[in-house]
N, CA, C and O atoms as CSV, one atom per row, in Angstrom:
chain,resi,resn,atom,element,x,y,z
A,1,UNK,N,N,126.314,28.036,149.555
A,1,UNK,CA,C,125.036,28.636,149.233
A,1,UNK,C,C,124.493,29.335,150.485
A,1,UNK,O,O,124.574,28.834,151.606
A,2,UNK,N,N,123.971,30.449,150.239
A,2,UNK,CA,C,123.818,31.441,151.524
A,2,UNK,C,C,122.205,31.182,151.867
A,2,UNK,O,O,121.765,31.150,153.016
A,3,UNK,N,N,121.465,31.017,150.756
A,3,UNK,CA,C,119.960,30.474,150.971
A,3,UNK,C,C,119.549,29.364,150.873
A,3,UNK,O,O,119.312,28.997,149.722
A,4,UNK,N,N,119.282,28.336,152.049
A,4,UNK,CA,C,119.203,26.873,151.359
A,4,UNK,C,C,118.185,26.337,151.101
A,4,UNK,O,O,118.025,25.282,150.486
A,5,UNK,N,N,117.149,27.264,151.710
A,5,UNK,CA,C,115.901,26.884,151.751
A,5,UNK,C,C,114.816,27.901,150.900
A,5,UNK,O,O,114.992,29.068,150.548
A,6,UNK,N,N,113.925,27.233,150.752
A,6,UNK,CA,C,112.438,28.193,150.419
A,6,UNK,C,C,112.139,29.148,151.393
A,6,UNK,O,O,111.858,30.346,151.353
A,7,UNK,N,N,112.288,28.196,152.404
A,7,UNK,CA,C,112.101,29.500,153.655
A,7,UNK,C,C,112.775,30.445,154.762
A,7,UNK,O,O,112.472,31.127,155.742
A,8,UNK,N,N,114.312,29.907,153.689
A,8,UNK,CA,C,115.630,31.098,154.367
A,8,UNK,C,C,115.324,31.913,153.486
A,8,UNK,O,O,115.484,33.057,153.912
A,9,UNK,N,N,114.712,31.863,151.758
A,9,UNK,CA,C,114.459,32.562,150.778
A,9,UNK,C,C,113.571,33.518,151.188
A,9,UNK,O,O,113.918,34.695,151.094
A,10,UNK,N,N,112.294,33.190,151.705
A,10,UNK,CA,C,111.193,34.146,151.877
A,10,UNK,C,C,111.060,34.911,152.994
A,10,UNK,O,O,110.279,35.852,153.137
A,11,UNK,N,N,112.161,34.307,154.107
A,11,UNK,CA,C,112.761,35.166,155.009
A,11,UNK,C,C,113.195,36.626,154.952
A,11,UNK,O,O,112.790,37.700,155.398
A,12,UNK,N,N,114.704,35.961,153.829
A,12,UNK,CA,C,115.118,36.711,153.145
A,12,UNK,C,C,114.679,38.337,152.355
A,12,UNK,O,O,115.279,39.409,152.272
A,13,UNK,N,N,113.099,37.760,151.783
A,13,UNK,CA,C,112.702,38.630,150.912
A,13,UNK,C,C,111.805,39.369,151.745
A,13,UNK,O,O,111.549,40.550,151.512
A,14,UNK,N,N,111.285,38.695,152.763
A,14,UNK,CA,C,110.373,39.776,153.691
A,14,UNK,C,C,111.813,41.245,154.300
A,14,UNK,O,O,111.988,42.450,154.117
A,15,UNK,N,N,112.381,40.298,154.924
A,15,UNK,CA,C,113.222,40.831,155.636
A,15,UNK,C,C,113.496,42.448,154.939
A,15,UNK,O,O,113.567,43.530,155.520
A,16,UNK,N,N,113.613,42.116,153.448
A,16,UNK,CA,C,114.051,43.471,152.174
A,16,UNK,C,C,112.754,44.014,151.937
A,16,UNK,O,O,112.739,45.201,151.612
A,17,UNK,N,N,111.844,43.517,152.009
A,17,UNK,CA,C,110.478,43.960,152.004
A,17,UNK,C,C,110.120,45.062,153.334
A,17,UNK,O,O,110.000,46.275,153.164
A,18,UNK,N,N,109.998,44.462,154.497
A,18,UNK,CA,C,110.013,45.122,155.919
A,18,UNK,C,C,110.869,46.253,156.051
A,18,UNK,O,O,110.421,47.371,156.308
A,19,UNK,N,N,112.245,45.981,155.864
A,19,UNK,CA,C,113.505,47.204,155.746
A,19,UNK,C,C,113.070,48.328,154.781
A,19,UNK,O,O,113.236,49.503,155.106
A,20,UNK,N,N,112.381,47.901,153.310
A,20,UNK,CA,C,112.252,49.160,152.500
A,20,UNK,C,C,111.326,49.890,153.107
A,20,UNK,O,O,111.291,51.112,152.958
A,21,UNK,N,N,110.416,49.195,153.906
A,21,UNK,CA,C,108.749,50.050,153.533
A,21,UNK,C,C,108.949,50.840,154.717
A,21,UNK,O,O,108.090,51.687,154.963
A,22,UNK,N,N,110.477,50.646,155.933
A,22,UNK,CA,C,110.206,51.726,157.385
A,22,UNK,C,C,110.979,52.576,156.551
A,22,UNK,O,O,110.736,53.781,156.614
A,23,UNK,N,N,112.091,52.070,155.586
A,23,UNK,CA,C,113.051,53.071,155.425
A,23,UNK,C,C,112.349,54.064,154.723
A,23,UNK,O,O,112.878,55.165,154.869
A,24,UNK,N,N,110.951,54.074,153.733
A,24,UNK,CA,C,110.749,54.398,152.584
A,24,UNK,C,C,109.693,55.187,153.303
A,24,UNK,O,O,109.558,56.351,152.926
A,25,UNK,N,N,108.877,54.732,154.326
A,25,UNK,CA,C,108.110,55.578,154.666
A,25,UNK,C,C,108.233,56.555,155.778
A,25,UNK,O,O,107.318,57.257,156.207
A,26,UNK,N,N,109.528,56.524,156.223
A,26,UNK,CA,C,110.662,57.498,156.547
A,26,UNK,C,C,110.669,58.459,156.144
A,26,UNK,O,O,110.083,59.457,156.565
A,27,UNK,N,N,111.468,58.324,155.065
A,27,UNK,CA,C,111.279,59.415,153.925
A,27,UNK,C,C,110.640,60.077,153.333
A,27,UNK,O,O,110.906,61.233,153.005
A,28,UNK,N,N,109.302,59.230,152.989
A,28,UNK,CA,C,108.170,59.854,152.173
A,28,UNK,C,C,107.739,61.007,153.489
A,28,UNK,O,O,107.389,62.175,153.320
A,29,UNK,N,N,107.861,60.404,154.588
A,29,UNK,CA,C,107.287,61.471,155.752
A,29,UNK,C,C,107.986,62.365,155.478
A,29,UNK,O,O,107.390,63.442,155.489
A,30,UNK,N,N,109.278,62.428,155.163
A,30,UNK,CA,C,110.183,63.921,155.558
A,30,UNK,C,C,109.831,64.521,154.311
A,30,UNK,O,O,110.092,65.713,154.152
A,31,UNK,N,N,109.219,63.800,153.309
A,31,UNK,CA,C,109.081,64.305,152.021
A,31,UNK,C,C,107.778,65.237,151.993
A,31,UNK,O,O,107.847,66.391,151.570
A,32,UNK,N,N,106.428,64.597,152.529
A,32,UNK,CA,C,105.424,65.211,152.221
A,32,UNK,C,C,104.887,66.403,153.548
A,32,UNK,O,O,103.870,67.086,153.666
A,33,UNK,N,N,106.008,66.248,154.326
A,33,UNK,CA,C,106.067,67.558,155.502
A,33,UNK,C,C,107.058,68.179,155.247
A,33,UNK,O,O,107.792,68.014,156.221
A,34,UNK,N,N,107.585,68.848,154.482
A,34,UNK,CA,C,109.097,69.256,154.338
A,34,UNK,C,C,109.506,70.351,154.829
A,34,UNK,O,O,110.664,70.646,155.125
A,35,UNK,N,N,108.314,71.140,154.951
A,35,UNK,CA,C,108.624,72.102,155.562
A,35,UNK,C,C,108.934,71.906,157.320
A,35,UNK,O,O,109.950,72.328,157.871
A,36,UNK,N,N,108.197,71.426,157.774
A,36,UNK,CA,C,108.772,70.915,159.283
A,36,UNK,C,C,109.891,70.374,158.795
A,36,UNK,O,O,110.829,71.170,158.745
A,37,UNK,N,N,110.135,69.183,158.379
A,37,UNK,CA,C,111.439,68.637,158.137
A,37,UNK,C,C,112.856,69.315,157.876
A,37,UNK,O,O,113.985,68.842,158.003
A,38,UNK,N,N,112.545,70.236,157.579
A,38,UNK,CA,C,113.341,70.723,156.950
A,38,UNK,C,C,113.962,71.727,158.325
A,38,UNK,O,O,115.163,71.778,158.589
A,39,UNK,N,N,112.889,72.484,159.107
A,39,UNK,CA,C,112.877,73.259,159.937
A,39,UNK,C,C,113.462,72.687,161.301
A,39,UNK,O,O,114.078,73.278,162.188
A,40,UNK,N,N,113.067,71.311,161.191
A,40,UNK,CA,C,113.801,70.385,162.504
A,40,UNK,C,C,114.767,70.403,162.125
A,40,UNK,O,O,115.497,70.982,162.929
A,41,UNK,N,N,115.570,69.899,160.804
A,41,UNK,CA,C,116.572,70.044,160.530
A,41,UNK,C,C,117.936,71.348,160.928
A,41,UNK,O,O,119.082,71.340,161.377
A,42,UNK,N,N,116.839,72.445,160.386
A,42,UNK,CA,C,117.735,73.861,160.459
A,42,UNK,C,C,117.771,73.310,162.494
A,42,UNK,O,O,118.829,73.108,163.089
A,43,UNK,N,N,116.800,73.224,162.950
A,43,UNK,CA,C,117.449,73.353,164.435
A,43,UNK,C,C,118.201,72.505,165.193
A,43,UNK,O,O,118.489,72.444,166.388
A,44,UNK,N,N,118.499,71.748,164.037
A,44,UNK,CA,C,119.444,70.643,165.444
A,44,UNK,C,C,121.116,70.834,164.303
A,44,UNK,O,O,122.128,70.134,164.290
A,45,UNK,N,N,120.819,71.844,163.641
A,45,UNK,CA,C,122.465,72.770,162.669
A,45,UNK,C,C,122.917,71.646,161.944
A,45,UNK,O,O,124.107,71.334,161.910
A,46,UNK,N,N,121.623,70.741,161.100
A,46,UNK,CA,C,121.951,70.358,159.748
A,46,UNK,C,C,122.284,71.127,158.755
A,46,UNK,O,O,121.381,71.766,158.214
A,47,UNK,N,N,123.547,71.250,158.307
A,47,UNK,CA,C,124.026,71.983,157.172
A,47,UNK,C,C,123.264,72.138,155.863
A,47,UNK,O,O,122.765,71.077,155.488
A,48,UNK,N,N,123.073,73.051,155.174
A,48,UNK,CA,C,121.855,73.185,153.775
A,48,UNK,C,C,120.584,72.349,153.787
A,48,UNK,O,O,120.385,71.678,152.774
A,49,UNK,N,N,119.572,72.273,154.905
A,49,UNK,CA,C,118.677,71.881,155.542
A,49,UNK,C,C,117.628,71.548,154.243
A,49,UNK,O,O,117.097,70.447,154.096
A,50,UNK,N,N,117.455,72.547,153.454
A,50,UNK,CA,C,116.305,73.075,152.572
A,50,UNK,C,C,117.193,72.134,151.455
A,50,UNK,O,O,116.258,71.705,150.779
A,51,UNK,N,N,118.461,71.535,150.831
A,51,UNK,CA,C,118.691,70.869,150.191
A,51,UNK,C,C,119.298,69.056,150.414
A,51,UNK,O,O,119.309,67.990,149.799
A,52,UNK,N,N,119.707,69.605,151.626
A,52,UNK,CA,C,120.030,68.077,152.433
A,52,UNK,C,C,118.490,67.197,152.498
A,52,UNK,O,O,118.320,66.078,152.014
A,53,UNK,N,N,117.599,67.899,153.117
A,53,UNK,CA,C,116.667,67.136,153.353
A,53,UNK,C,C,115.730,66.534,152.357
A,53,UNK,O,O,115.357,65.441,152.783
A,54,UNK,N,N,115.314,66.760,151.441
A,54,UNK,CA,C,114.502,66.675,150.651
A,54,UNK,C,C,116.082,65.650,149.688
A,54,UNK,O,O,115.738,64.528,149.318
A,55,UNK,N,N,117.051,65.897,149.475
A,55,UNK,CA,C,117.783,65.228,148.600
A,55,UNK,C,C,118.374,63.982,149.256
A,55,UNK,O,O,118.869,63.095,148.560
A,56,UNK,N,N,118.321,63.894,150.776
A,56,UNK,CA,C,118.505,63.094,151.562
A,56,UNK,C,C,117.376,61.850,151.580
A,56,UNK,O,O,117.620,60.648,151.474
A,57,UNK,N,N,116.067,62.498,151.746
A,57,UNK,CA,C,115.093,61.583,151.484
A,57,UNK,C,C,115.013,60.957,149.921
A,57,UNK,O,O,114.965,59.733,149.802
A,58,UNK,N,N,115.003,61.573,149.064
A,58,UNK,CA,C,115.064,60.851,147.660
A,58,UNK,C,C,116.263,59.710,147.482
A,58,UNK,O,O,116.207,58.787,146.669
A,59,UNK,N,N,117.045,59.886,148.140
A,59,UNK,CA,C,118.059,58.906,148.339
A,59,UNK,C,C,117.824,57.576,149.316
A,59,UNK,O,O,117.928,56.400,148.969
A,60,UNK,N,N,117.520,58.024,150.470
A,60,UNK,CA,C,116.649,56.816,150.988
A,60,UNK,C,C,115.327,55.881,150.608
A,60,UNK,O,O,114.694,54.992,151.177
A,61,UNK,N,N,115.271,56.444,149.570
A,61,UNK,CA,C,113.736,55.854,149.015
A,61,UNK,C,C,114.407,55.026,147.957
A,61,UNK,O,O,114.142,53.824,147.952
A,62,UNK,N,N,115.553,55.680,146.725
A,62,UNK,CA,C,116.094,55.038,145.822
A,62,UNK,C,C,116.876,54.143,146.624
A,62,UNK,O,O,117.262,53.326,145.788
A,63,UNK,N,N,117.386,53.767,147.827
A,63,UNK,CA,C,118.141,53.014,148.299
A,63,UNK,C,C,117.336,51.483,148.559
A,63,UNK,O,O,117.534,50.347,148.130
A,64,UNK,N,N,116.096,52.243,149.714
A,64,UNK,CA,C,115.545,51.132,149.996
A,64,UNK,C,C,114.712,50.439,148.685
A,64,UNK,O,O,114.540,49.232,148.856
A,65,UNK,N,N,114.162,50.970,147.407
A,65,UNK,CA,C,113.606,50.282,146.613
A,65,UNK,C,C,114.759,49.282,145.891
A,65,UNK,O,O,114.490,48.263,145.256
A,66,UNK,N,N,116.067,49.803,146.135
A,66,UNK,CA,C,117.000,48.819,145.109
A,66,UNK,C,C,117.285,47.912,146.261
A,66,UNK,O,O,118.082,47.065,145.857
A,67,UNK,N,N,116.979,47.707,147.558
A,67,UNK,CA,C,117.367,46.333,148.776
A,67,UNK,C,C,116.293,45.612,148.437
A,67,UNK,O,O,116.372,44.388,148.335
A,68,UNK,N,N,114.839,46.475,148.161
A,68,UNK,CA,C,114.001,45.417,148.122
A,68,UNK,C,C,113.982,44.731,146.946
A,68,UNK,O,O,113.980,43.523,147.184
A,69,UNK,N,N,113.965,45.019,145.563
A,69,UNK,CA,C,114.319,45.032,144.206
A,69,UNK,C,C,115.429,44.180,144.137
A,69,UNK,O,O,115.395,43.064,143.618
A,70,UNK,N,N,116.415,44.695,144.656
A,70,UNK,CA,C,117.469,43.453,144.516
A,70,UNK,C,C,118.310,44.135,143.217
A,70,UNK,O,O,119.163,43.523,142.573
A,71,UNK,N,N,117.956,45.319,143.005
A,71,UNK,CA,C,118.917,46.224,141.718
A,71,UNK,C,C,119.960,46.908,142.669
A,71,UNK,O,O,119.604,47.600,143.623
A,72,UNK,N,N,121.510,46.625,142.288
A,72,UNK,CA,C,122.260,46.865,142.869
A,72,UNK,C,C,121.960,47.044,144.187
A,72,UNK,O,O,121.370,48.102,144.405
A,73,UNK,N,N,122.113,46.545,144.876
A,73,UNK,CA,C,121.544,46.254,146.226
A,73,UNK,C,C,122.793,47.028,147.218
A,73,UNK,O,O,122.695,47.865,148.116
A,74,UNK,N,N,123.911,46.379,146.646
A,74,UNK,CA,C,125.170,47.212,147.314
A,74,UNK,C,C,125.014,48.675,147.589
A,74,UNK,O,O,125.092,49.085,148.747
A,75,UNK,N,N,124.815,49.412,146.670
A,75,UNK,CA,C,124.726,50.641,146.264
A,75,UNK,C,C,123.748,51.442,146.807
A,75,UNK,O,O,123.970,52.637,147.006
A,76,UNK,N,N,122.639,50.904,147.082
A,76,UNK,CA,C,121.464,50.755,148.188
A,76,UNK,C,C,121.794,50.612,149.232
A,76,UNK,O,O,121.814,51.491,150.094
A,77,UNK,N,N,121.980,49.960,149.306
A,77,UNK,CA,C,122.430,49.486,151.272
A,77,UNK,C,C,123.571,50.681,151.362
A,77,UNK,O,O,123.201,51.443,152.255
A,78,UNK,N,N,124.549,51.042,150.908
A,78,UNK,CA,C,125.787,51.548,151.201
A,78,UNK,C,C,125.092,53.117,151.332
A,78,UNK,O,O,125.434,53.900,152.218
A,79,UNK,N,N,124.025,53.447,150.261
A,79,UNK,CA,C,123.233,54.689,150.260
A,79,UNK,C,C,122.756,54.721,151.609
A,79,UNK,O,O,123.485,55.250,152.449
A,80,UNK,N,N,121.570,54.208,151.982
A,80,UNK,CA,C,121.200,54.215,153.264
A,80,UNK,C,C,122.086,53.986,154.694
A,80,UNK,O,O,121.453,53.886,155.745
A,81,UNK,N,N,123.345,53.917,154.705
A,81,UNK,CA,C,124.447,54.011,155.765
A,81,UNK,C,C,124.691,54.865,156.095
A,81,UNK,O,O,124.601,55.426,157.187
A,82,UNK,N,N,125.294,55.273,154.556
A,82,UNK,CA,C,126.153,56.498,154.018
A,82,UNK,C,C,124.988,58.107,154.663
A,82,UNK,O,O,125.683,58.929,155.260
A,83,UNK,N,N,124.045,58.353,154.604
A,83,UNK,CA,C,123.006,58.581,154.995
A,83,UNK,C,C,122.510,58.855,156.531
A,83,UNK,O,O,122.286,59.907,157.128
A,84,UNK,N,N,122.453,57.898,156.808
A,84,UNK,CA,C,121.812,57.588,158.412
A,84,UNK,C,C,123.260,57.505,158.649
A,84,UNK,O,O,123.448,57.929,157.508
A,85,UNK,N,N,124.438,57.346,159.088
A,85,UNK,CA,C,125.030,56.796,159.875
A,85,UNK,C,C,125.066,58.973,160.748
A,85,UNK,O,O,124.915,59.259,161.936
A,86,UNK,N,N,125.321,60.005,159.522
A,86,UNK,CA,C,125.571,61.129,160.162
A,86,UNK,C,C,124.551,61.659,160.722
A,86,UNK,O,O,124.613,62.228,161.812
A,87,UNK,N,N,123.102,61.482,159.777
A,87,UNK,CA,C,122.100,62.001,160.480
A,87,UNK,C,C,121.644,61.904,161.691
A,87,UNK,O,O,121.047,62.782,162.316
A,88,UNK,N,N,122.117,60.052,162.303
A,88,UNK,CA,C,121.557,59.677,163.771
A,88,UNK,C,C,122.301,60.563,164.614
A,88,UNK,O,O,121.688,61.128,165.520
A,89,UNK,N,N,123.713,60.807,164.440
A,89,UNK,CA,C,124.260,61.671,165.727
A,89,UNK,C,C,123.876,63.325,165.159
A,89,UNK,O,O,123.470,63.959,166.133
A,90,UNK,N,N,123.882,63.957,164.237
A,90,UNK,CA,C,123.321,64.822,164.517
A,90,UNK,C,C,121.899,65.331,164.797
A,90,UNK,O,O,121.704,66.342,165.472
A,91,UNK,N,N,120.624,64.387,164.100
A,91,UNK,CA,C,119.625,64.764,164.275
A,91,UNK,C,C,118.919,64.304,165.838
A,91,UNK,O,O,118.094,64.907,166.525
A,92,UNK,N,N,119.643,62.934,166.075
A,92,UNK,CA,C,119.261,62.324,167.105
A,92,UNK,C,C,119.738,61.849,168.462
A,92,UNK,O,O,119.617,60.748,169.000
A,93,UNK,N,N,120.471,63.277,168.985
A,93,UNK,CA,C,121.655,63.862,169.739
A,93,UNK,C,C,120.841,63.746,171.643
A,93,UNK,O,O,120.885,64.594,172.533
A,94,UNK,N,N,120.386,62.779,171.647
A,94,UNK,CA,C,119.456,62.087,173.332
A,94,UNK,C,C,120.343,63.028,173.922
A,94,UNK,O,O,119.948,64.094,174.394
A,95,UNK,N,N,121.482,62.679,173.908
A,95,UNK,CA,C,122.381,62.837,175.673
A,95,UNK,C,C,122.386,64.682,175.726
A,95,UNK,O,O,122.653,65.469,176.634
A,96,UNK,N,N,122.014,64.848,174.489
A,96,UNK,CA,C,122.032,67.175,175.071
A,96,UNK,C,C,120.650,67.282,175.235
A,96,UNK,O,O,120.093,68.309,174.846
A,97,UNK,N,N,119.900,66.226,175.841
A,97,UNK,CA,C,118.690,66.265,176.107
A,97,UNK,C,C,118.181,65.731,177.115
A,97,UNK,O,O,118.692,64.663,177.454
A,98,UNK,N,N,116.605,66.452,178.237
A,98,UNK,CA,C,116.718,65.906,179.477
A,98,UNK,C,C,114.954,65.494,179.204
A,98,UNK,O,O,114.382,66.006,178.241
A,99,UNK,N,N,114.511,64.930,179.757
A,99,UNK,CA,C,112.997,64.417,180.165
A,99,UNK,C,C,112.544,63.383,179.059
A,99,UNK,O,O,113.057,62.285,178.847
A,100,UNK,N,N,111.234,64.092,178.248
A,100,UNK,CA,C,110.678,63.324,177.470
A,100,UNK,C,C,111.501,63.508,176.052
A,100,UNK,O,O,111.456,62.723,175.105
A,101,UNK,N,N,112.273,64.742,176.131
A,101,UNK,CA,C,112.466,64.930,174.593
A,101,UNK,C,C,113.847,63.744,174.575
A,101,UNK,O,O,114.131,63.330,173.451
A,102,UNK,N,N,114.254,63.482,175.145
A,102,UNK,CA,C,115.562,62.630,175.560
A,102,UNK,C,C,115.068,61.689,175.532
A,102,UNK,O,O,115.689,61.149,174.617
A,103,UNK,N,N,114.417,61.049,175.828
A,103,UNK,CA,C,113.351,60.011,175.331
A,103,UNK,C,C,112.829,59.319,174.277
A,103,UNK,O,O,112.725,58.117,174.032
A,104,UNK,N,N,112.503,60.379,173.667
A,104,UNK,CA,C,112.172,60.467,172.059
A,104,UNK,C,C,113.069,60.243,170.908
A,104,UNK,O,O,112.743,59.772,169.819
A,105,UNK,N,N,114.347,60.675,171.317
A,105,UNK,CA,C,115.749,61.317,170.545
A,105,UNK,C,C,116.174,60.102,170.423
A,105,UNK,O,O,116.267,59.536,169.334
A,106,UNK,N,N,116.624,59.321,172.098
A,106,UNK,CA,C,117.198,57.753,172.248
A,106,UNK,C,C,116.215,56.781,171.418
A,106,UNK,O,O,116.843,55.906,170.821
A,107,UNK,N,N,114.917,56.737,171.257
A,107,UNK,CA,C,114.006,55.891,170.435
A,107,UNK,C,C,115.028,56.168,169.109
A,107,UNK,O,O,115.828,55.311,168.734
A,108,UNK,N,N,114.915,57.209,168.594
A,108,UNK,CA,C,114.959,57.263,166.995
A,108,UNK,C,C,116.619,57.185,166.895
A,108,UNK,O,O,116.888,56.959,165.715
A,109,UNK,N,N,117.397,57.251,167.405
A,109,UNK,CA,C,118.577,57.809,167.540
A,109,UNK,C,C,118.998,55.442,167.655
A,109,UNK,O,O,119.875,54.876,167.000
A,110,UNK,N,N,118.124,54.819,168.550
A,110,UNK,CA,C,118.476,53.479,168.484
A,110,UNK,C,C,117.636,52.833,167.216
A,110,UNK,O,O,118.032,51.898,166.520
A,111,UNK,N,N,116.222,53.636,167.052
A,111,UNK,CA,C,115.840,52.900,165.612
A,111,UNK,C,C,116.883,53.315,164.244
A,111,UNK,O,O,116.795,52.449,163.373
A,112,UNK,N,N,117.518,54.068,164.004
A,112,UNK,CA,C,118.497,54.501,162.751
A,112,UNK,C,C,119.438,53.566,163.234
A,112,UNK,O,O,120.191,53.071,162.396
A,113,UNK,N,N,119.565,53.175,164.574
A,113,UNK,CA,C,121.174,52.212,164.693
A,113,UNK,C,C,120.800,50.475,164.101
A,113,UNK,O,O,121.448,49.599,163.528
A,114,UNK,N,N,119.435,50.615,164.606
A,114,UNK,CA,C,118.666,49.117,164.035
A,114,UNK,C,C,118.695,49.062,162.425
A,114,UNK,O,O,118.861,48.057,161.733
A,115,UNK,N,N,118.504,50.319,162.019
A,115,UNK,CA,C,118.262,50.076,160.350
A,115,UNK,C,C,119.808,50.284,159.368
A,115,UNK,O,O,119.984,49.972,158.190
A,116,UNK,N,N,120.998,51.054,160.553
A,116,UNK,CA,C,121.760,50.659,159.804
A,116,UNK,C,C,122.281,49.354,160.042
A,116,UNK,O,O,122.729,48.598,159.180
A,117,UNK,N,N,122.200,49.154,161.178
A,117,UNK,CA,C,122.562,47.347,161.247
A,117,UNK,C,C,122.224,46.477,160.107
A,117,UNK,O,O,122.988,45.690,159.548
A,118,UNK,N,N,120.788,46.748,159.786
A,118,UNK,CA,C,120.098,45.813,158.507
A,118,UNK,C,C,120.776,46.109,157.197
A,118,UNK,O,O,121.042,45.232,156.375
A,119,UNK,N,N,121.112,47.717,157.005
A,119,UNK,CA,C,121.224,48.026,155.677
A,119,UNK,C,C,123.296,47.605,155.411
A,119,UNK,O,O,124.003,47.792,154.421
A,120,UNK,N,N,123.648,46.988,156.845
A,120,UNK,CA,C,125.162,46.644,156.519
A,120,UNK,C,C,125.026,45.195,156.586
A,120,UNK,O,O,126.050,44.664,156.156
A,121,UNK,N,N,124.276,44.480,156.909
A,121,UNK,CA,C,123.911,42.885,156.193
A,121,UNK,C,C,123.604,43.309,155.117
A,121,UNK,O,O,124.695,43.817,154.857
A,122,UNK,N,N,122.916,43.554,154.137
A,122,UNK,CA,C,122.389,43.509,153.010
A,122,UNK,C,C,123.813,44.031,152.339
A,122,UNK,O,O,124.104,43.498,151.268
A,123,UNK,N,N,124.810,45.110,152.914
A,123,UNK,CA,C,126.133,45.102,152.003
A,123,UNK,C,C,126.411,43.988,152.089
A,123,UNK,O,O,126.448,43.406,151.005
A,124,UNK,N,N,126.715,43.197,153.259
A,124,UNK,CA,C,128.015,41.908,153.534
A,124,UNK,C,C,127.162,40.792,152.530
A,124,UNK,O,O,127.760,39.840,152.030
A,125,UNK,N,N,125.504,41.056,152.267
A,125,UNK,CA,C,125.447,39.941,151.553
A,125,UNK,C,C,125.164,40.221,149.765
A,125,UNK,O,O,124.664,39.409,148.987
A,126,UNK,N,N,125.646,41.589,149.453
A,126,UNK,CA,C,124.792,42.054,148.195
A,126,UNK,C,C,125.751,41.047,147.251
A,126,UNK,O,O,125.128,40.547,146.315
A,127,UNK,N,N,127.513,40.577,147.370
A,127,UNK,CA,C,127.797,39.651,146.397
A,127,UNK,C,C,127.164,38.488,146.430
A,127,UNK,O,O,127.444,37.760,145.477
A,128,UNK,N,N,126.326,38.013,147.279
A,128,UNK,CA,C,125.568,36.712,147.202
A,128,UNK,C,C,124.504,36.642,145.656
A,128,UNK,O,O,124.240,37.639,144.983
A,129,UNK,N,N,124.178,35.687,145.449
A,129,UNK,CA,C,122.760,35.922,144.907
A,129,UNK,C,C,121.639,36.058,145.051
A,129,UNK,O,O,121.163,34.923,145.033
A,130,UNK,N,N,120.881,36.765,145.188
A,130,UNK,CA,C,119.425,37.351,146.138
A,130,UNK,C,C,118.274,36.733,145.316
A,130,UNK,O,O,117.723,37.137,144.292
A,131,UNK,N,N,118.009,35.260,146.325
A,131,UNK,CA,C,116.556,35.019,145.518
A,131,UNK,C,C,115.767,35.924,145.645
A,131,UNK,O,O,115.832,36.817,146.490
A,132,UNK,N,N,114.938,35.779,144.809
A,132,UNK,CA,C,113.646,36.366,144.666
A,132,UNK,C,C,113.716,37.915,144.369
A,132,UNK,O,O,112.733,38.562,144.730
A,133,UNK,N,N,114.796,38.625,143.731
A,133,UNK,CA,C,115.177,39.547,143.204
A,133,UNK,C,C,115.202,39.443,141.648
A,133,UNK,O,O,114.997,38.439,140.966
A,134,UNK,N,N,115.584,41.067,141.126
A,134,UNK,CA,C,116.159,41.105,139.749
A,134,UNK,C,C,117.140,40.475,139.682
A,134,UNK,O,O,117.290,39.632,138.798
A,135,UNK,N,N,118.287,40.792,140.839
A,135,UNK,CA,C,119.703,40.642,140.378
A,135,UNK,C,C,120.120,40.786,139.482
A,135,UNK,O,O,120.440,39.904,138.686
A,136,UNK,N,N,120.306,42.643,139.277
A,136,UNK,CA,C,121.126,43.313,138.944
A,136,UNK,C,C,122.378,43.803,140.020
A,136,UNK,O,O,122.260,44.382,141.099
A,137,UNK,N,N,123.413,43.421,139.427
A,137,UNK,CA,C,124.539,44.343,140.871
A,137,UNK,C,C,125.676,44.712,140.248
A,137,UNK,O,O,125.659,44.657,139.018
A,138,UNK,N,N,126.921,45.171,140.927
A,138,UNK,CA,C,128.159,45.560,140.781
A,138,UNK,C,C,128.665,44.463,141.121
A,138,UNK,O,O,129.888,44.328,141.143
């Protein structure tokens, strides 16, 4: 049994709680500025900027609501990898960068490495059974 407690449980559920709402309000940011978003994008030579981004974020939002949800959770977590793992080296490229903006880049460039860390526990544990979820999965 992977949860033994009430309070490995509610751990647990914060933990999917906390993960959705940076991942989600991530997104909603790139969502309700899109036009910057989109424009940062075109400059650091994200490919189809104006469709990556906006379809990129709808995907991170459906990802993180199914980690927190506990609906296919796999599929979620694997979304948000699948996702962030290319965007951090291209969008968040520190080392072709010198002062503050290098600065900035290494923050976000180590926060996407923190959240895929989280969102590849939640694969290694999506065959478990997820208290305090739907549990729906593959």
């Amino acid at each position: 049994m992977v949860f033994a407690s009430a309070l490995s449980e509610a751990a647990f559920l914060l933990s999917r709680v906390l993960f959705g709402l940076v991942v989600g309000y991530l997104a909603l940011g790139n969502l309700l500025d899109l036009e910057s978003s989109v424009g940062y994008a075109r400059s650091k030579g994200a490919p189809l900027a104006s469709v990556s981004v906006p379809a990129g974020s709808l995907g991170l939002i459906a990802g993180a609501a199914s980690v927190v949800a506990g609906v296919y959770p796999a599929v979620g977590a694997a979304a948000v990898v699948v996702f962030l793992v290319p965007v951090t080296g291209i969008m968040h490229d520190f080392w072709t960068l010198e002062g503050q903006d290098r600065q900035n880049e290494r923050i976000h460039f180590l926060k996407n490495v923190g959240l895929i860390g989280a969102a590849l526990v939640f694969l290694a544990l999506a065959s478990a059974s997820w208290p305090l979820a739907v549990g729906l999965g593959v």
